[in-house]
C-alpha positions as CSV (number, residue, x, y, z in Angstrom):
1,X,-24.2,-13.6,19.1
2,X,-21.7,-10.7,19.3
3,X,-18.2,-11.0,19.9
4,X,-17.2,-9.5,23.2
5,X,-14.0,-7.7,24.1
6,X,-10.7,-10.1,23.4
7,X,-7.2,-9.1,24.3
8,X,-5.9,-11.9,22.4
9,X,-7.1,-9.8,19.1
10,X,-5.6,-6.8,20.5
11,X,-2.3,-8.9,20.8
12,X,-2.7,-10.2,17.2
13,X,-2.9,-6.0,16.1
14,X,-0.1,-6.0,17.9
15,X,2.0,-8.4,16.3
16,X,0.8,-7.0,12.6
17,X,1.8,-3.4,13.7
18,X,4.7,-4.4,14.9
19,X,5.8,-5.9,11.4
20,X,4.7,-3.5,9.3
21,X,6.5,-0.6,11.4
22,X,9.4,-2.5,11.8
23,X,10.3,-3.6,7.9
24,X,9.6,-0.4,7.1
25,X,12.0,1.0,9.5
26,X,14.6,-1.0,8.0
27,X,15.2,-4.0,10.6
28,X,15.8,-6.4,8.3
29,X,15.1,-9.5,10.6
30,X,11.3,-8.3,10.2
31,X,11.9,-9.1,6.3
32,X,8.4,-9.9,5.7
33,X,6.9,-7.6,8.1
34,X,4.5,-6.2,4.9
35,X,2.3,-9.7,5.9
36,X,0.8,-7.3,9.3
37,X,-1.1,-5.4,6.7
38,X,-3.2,-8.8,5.7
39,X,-3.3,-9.6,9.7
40,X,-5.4,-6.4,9.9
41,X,-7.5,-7.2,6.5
42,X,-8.4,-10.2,8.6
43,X,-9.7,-9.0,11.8
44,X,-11.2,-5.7,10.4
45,X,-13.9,-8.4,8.3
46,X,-13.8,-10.4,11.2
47,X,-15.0,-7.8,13.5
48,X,-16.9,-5.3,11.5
49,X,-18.2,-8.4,9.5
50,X,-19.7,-9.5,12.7
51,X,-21.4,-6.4,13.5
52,X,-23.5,-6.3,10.6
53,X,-24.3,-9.8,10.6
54,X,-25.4,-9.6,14.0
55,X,-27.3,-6.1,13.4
56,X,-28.7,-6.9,9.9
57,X,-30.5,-10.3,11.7
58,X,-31.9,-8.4,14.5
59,X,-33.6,-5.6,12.4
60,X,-31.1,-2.3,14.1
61,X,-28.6,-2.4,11.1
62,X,-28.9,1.3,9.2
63,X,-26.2,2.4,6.8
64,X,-26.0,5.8,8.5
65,X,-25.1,4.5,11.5
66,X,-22.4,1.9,10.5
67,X,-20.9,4.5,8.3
68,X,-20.9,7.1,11.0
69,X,-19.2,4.8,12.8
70,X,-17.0,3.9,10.7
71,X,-15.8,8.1,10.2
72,X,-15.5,8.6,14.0
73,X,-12.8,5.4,13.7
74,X,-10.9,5.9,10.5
75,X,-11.1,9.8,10.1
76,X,-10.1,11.5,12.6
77,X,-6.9,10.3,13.5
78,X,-5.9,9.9,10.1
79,X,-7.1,13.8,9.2
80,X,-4.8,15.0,12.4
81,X,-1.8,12.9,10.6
82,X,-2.2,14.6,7.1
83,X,-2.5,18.3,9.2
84,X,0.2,17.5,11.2
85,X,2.7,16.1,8.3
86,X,1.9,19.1,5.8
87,X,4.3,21.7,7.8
88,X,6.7,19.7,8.0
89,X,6.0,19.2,3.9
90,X,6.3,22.7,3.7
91,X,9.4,22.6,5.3
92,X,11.5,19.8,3.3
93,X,10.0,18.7,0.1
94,X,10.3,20.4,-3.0
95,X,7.4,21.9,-5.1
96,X,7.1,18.3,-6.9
97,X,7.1,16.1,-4.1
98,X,4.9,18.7,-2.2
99,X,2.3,18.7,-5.0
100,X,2.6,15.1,-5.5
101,X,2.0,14.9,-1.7
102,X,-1.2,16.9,-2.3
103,X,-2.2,14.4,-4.7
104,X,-2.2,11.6,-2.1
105,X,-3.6,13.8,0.5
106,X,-6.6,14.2,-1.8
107,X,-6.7,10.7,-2.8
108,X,-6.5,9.2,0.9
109,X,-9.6,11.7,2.0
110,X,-12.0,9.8,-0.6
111,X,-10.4,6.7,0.5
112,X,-8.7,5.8,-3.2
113,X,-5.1,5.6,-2.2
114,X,-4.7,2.0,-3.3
115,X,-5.6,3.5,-6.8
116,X,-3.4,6.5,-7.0
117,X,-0.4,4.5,-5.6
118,X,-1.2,1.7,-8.2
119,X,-0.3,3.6,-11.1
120,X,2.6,5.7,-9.1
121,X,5.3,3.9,-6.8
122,X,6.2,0.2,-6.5
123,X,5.7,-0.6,-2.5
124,X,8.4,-2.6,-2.7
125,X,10.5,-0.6,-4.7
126,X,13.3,1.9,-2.0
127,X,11.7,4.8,-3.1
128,X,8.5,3.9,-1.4
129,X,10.1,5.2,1.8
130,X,10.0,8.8,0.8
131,X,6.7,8.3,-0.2
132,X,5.0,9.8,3.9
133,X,1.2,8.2,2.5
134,X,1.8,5.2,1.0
135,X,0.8,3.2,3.5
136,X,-2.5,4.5,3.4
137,X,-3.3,2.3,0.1
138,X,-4.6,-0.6,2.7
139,X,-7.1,1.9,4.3
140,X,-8.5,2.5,0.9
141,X,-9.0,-1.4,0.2
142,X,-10.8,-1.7,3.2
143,X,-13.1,1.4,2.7
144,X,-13.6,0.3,-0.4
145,X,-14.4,-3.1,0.7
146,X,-16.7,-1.9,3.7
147,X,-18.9,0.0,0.8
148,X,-20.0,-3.3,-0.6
149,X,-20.2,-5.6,2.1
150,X,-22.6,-4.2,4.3
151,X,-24.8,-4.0,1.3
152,X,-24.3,-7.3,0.4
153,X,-24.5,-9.1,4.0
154,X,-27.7,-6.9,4.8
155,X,-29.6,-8.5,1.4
156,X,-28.7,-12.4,2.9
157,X,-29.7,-11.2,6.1
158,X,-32.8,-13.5,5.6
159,X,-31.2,-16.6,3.8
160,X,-29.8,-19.3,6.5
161,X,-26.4,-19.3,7.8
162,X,-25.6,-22.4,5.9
163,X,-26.5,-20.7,2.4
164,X,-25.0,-17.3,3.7
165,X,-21.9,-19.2,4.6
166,X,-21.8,-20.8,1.3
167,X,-22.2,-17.7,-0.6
168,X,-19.5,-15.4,1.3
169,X,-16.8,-18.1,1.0
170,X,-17.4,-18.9,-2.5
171,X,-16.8,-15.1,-2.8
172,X,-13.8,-14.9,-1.1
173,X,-12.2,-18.4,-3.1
174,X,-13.0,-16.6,-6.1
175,X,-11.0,-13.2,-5.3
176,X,-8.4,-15.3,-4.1
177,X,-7.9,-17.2,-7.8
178,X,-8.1,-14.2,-8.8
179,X,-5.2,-13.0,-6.6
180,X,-3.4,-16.6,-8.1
181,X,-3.9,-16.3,-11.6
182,X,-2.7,-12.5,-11.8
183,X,-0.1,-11.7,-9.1
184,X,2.8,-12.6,-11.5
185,X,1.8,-11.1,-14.5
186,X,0.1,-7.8,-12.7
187,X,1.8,-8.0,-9.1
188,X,1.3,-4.4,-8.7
189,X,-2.5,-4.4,-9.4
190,X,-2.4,-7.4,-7.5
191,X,-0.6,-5.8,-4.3
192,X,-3.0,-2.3,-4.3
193,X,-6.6,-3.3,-6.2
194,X,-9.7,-4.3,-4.2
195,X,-10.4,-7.5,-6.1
196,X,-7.0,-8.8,-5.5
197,X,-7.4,-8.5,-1.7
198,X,-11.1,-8.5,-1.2
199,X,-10.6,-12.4,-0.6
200,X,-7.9,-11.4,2.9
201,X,-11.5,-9.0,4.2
202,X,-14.0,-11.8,3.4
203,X,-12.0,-14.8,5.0
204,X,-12.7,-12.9,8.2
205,X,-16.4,-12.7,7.6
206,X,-16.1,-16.1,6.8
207,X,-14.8,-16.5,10.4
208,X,-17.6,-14.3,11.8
209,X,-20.5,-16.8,10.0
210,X,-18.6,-19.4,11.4
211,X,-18.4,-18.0,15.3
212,X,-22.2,-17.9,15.0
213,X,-23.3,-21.6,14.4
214,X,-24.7,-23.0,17.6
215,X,-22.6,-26.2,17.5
216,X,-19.6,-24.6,15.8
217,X,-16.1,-24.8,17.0
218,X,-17.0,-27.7,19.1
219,X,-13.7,-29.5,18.8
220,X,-11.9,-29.1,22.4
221,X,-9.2,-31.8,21.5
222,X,-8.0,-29.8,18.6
223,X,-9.1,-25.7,19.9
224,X,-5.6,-25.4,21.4
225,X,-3.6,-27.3,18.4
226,X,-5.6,-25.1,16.0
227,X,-5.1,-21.6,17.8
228,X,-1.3,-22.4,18.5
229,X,-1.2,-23.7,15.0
230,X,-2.5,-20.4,13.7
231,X,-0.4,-18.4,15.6
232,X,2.7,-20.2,14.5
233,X,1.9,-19.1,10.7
234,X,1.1,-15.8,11.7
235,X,4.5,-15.6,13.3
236,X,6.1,-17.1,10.4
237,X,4.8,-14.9,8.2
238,X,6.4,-12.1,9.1
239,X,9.8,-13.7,9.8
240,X,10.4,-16.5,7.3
241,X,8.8,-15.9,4.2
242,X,11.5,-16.0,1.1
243,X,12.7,-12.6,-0.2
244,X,12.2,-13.2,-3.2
245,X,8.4,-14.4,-2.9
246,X,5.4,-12.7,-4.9
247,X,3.5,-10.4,-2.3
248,X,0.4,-11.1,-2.6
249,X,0.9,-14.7,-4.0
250,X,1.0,-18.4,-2.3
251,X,2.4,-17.1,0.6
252,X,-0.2,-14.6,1.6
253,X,-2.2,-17.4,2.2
254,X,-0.6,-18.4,5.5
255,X,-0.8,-15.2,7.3
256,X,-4.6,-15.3,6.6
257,X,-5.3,-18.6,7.2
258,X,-3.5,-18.2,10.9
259,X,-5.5,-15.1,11.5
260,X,-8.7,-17.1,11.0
261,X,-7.4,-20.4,13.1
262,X,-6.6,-17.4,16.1
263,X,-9.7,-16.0,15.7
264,X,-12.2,-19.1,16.0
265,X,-10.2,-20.7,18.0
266,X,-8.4,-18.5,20.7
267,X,-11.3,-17.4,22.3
268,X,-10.6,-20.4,24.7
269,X,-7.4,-20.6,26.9
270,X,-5.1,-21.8,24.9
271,X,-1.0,-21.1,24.6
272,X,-2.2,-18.8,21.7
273,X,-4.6,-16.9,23.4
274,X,-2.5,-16.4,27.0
275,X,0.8,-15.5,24.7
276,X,-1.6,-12.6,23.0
277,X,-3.2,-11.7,25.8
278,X,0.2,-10.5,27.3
279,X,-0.2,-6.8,28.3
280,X,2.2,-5.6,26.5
281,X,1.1,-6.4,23.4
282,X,-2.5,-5.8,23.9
283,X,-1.2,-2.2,25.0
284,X,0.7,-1.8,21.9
285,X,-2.6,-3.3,20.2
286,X,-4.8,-0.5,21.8
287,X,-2.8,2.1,19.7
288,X,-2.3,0.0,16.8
289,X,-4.0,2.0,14.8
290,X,-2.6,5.5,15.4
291,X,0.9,3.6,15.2
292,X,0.5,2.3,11.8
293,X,-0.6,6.0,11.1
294,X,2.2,8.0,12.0
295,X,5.6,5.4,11.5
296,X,5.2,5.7,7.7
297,X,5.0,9.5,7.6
298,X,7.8,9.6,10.7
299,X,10.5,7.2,9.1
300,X,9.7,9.3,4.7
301,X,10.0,12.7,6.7
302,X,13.6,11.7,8.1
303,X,15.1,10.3,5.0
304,X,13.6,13.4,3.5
305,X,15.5,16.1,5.4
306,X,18.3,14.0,5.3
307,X,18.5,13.1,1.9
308,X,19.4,9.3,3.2
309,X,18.3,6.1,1.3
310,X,19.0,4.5,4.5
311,X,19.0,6.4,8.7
312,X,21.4,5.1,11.1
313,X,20.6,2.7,13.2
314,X,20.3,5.3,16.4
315,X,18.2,7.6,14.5
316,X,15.9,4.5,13.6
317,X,15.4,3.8,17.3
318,X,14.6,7.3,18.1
319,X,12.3,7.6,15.3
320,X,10.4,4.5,16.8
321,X,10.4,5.8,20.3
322,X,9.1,9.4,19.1
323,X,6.1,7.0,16.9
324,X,4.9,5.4,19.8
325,X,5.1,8.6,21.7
326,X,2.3,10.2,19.0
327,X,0.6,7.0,18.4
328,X,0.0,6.9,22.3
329,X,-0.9,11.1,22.2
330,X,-2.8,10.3,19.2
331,X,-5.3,7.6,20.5
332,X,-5.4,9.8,24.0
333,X,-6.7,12.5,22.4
334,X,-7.8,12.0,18.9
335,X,-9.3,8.4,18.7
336,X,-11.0,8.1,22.0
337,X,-12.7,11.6,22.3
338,X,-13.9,11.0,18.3
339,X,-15.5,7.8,19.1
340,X,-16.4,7.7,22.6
341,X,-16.1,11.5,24.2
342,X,-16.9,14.7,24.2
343,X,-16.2,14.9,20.2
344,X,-18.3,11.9,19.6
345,X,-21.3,14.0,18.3
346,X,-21.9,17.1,16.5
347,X,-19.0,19.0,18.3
348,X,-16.6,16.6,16.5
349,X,-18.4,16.1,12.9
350,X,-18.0,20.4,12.7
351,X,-13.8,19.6,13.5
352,X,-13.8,16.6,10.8
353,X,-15.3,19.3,8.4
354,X,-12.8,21.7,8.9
355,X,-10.0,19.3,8.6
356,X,-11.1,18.0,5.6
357,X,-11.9,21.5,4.2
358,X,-8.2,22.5,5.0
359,X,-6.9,19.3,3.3
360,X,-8.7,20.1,-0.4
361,X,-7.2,23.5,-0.1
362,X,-4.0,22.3,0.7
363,X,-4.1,19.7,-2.0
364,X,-5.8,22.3,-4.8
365,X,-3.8,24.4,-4.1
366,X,-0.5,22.5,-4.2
367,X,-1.7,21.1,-7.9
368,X,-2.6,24.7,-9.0
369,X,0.9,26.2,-7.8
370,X,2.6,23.0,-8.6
371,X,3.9,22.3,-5.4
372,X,4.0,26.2,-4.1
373,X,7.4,27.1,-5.2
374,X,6.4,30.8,-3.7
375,X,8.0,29.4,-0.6
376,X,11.7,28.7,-2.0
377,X,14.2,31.4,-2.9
378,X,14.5,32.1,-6.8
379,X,18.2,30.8,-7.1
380,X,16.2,27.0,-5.9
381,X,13.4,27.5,-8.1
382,X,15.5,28.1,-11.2
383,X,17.8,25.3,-10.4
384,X,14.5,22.7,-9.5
385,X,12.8,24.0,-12.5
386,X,15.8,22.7,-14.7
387,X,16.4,19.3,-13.0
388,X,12.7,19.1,-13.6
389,X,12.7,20.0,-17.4
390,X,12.5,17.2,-20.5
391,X,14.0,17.6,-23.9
392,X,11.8,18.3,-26.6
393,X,12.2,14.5,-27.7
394,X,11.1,13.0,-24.3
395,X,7.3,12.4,-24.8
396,X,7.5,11.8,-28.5
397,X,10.3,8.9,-28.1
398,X,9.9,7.4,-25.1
399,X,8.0,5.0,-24.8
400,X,6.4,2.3,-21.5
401,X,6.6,-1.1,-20.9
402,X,2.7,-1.4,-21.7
403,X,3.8,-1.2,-25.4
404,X,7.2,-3.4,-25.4
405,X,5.4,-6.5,-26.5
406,X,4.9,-4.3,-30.1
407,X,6.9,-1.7,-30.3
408,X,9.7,-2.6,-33.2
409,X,13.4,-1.4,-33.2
410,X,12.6,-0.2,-36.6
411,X,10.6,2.4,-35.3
412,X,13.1,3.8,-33.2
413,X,13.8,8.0,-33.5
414,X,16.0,9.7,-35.4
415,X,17.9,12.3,-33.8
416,X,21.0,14.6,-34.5
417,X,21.3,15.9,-38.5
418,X,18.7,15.4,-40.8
419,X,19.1,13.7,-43.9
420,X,21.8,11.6,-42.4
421,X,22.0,7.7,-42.0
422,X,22.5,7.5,-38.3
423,X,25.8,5.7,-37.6
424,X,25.5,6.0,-33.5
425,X,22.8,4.7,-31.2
426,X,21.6,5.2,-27.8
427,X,19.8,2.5,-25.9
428,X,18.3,2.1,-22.4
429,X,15.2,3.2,-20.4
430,X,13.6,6.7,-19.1
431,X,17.4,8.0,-18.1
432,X,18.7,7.1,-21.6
433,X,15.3,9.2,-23.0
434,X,16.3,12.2,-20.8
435,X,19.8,12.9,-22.7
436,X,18.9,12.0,-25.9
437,X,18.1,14.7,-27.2
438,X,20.9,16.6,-26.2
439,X,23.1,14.2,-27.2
440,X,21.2,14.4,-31.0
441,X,22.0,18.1,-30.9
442,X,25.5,17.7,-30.5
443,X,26.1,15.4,-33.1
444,X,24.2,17.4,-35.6
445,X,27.1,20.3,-35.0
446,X,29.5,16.9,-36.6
447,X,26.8,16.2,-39.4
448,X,25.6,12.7,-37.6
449,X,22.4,11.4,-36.8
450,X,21.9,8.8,-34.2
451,X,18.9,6.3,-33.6
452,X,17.2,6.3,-30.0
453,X,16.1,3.2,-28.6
454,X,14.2,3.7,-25.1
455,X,11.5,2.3,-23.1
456,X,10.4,3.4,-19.7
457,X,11.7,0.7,-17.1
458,X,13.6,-1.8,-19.5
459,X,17.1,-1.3,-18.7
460,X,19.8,-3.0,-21.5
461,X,21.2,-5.1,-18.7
462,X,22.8,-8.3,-20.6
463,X,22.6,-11.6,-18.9
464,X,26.0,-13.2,-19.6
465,X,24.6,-16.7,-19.8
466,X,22.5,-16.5,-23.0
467,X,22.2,-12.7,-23.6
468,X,18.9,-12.2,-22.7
469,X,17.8,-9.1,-20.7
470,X,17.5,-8.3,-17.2
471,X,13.6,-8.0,-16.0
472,X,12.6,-5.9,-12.8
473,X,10.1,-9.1,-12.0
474,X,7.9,-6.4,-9.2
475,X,6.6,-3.9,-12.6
476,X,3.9,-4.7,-14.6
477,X,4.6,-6.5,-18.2
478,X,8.6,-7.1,-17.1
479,X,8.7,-10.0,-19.3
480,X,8.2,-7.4,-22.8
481,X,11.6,-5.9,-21.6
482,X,13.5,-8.8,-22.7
483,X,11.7,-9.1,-26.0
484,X,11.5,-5.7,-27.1
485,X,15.5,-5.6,-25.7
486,X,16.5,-9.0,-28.3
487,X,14.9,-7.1,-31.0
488,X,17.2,-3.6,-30.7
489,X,20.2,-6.2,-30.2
490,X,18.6,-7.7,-33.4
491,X,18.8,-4.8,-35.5
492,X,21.9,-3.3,-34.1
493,X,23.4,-6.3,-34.7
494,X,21.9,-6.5,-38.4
């Protein structure tokens, strides 16, 4: 069976645009809003999971066409973003952020966003929000996703539902251990990796296998409890969940779970479904996509010119008003002519060439010219190329966290004269690394030496209970920071 038209999804879209946009604006009574993105994992494997199930078992599933479909949706609007954010790039950011911009600009047209962010920003971390892609990362999970599933539901096309059913969930439970075991020790690859969020995608599927038993979802004393049930936690999630939770961790589970009770069991008239169905939010569900688009480069571009870590509260409304005002310009004219108009066939693949040729230039070119500088007068490019400059000692004594369960005090660099016991120490992360060396020079005019003791990310911060160190718990391998920290206290102390 296929899975007509629901405004009740629409209004669920709604709901997970509207968090995501909102925490990211800064309303802090959306303090989980993040949980949209895994509302949206949910229905995209619900929906696009359906249509190969249901293509694949009547014989008119091809790749070309589901991944042609699949461009006309994704691509265009987001192509028209990128174009539409670079002048303003042009305008504000300096030759490192542009050329960093690039870099994400490259990496979201072959869909591996979630990759280059991985290794690059925290999302949670403030500095996200000068960051005009990052929010792109989820579009690369679920490209990424969407170029194994098809293959895989088109080979248990033939196998019963039953077995098929069996084979997708065990799947899904297995990516979602994974998810468990490694969220607190890697949250990062956790939050941006495939196989950390493949499980949010395949419960959706799961959902789809389920819609299509003949006797499924045969429980009308319990449909309405179930749906209002589900809506409840998808509510919740994006209002109550503890700051200080793991993202993804336990409590990712409750979003997605909801999603999947709304989804099997709203399609009857329930609270849920009449609540959803409201036109206000299936309108605001209709451009969801073009919304989610445009707020994340809106709200960075702002705080860019600005210079702000946080935009008054007036400016934040305005910015929201002029975000719905693309999204609603964007699906008008972007989205609906791509997919259903006049730019629907080969009219529109010759534009979505051209865009994506002027993106790799943009983006080669930024990472050749490192950022164009050309643009800025010579009195800015002197002073950014010397706040950009490292000493001489940077690469060879800093060190990252991936080595501060080894990494010994003993080891630590000697700066300043040579041939000198060094009677003075610095000791921190990156920032103490940057004026080391600087500091070494100028002890060498006295005849002293000093030792250097830095590791990317592990700030000296003591506790004042029991002296151990304080651990940024949202970066990778947090915990070494502590023990490579007791050992410089160690041999200072010694």
């Amino acid at each position: 069976m296929k899975i007509e038209y629901r405004r009740d999804i629409d209004g669920l879209r709604a709901i997970a645009v509207l968090g995501v946009v909102f925490y990211h604006f800064g309303f802090s009574f959306f303090g989980s809003g993040y949980a949209g993105v895994d509302i949206f994992f949910v229905i995209s494997g619900f929906l696009i999971g359906g249509i190969i199930l249901d293509e694949g078992r009547t014989g008119t599933f091809t790749f070309r066409t589901f991944y042609m479909r699949r461009a006309r949706r994704i691509l265009p609007a987001l192509f028209v973003m990128m174009l539409v954010t670079i002048p303003f790039g042009f305008m504000i950011m300096s030759p490192k952020e542009l050329r960093y911009f690039g870099g994400a600009v490259m990496a979201s047209l072959m869909f591996l966003s979630n990759i280059w962010f991985y290794s690059r920003v925290d999302y949670f971390n403030p500095g996200a929000a000068l960051d005009p892609l990052v929010h792109t990362w989820s579009l690369g999970v679920e490209e990424q996703f969407y170029f194994i599933a098809p293959l895989f539901l088109i080979l248990l096309r033939k196998l019963r539902r039953p077995v098929v059913l069996l084979i997708v969930g065990t799947a899904a439970l297995f990516s979602l251990g994974l998810m468990l075991a490694d969220s607190d020790t890697y949250p990062s690859a956790a939050f941006y990796q495939i196989q950390y969020r493949a499980w949010e995608l395949a419960f959706g599927v799961v959902a789809a296998i389920i819609c299509r038993f003949p006797t499924a979802l045969r429980f009308p004393q319990f449909t309405e409890l179930l749906a209002d049930l589900g809506l409840i936690a998808v509510i919740a999630a994006i209002f109550v969940v503890p700051p200080e939770a793991r993202w993804p961790g336990p409590w990712t589970v409750m979003p997605v779970l909801g999603t999947v009770l709304v989804v099997l069991f709203g399609r009857q008239s329930t609270v849920a479904t009449r609540l959803l169905s409201l036109q206000p939010l299936v309108w605001i569900g209709t451009i969801s996509y073009s919304l989610y688009l445009y707020h994340q480069p809106i709200h960075s571009l702002a705080i860019l010119t600005l210079r702000q870590e946080a935009l008054p509260l007036n400016l934040r409304l305005l910015l929201l008003c002029a975000t719905f005002v693309l999204a609603k310009l964007s699906w008008r004219f972007i989205e609906q002519p791509f997919r259903f108009g006049r730019f629907s066939g080969k009219t529109g693949k010759r534009f979505l060439i051209s865009f994506a040729a002027i993106l790799v230039i943009f983006s080669i070119g930024g990472h050749i010219t490192k950022g164009y500088p050309q643009r800025l007068p010579e009195k800015a490019r002197k002073a950014i190329a010397f706040e950009d400059s490292e000493p001489s000692s940077y690469e060879r004594c800093s060190t990252g966290r991936m080595r501060g369960d080894t990494l010994q005090a003993s080891d630590a660099c000697t700066l300043g004269a040579k041939d000198v016991e060094p009677s003075i120490a610095i000791w921190g992360d990156s920032h103490a690394a940057s004026v080391a060396q600087p500091i070494g020079d100028a002890l060498a005019v006295d005849g002293l030496s000093m030792k250097e003791f830095s590791l990317g990310g592990c700030s000296p911060i003591p506790n004042s209970v029991n002296m151990l160190q304080l651990t940024n718990s949202t970066v990778e391998k947090s915990e070494d920071c502590s023990g490579y920290n007791r050992r410089v206290r160690d041999f200072l102390i010694s």
